[in-house]
C-alpha positions in Angstrom: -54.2 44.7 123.9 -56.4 41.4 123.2 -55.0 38.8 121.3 -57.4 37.1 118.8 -59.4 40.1 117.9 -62.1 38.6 115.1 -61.7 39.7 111.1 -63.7 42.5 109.4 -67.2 41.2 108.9 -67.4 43.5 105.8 -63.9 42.6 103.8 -62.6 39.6 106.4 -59.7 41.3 106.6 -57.4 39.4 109.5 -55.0 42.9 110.2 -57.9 44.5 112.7 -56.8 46.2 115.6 -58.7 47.6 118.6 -59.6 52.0 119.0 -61.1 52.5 122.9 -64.1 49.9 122.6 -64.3 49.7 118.7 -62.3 47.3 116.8 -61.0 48.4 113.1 -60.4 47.2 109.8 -57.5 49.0 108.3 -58.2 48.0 105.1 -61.9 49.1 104.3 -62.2 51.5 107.3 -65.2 49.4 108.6 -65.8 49.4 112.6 -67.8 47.7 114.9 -68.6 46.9 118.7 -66.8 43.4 119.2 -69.8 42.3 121.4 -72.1 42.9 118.6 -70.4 41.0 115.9 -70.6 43.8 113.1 -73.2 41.4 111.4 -76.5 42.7 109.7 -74.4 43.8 106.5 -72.1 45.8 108.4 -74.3 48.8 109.1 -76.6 48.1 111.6 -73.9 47.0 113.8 -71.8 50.4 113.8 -74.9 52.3 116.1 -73.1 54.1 118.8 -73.8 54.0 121.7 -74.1 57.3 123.7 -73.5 57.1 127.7 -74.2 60.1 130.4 -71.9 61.5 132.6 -71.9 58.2 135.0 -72.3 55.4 132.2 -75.9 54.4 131.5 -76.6 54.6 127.8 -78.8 56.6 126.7 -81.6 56.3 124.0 -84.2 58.7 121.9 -87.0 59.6 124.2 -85.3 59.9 127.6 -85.2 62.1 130.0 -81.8 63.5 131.5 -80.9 66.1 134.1 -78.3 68.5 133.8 -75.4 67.7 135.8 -73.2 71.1 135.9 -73.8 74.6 135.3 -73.8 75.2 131.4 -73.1 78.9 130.0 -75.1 79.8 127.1 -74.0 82.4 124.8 -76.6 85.4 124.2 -78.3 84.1 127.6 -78.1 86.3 130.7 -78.0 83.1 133.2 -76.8 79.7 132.1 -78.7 76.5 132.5 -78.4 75.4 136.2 -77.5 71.8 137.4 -80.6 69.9 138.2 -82.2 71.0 135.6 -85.1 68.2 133.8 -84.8 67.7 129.8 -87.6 65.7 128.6 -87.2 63.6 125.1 -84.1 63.5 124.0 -83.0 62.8 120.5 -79.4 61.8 119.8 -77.4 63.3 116.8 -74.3 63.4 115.4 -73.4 67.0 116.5 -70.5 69.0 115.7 -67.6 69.0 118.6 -69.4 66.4 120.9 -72.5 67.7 120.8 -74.8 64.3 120.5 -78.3 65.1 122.1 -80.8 67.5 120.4 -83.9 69.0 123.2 -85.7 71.6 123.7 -84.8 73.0 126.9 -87.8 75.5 128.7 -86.9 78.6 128.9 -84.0 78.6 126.0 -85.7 76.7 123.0 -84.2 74.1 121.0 -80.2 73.2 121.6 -77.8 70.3 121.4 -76.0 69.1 124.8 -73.3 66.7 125.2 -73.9 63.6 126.8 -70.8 64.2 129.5 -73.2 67.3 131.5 -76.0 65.1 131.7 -77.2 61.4 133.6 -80.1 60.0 133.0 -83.3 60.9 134.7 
């Protein structure tokens, strides 16, 4: 655990303590990248930050590829690895689910960012 970790930028409260790569206030529930300061009023500095499957972050309009086999319910075949999806939208989606696309051949559907690396 680091030592010094900076105060809440929202209530300056000095009791935050580090979650994975967040730090958090315990008092107002406020977190924050440490790197990015939490500044800009405390909200703008709380955008996640989505990776792929081997660590490049991701943005709106990207392309990824399909890393693994994915079963999809009601579908006879799955989505096969190696597969392109062009302009990606991230979401919060429900159980991991953070990118929205439209995939050919199965319509619109949300992936999780672990089956996919960037194109």
């Amino acid at each position: 655990m680091t030592e010094n970790l900076p105060p809440c930028p929202k209530c300056s409260c000095e009791y935050t303590y580090e979650m994975n790569a967040l730090v958090v206030c315990p008092e107002c529930g406020h977190e924050w990248v440490p790197a990015d300061g939490g500044t800009e009023d405390g909200e703008g500095a709380g955008e996640r930050v989505v990776k792929d499957a081997v660590g490049n972050v991701l943005r709106d309009g990207d392309s990824v590829v399909v890393v693994k086999a994915l079963k999809v319910k009601g579908s006879p075949s799955g989505i096969k690895a190696g597969t392109k999806v062009r302009n990606i939208r991230l979401v919060d989606g429900v159980a991991g689910h953070d990118i929205d696309c439209k995939i050919d051949g199965f319509g619109a559907m949300q992936l999780k960012s672990s089956v996919v690396k960037k194109a």
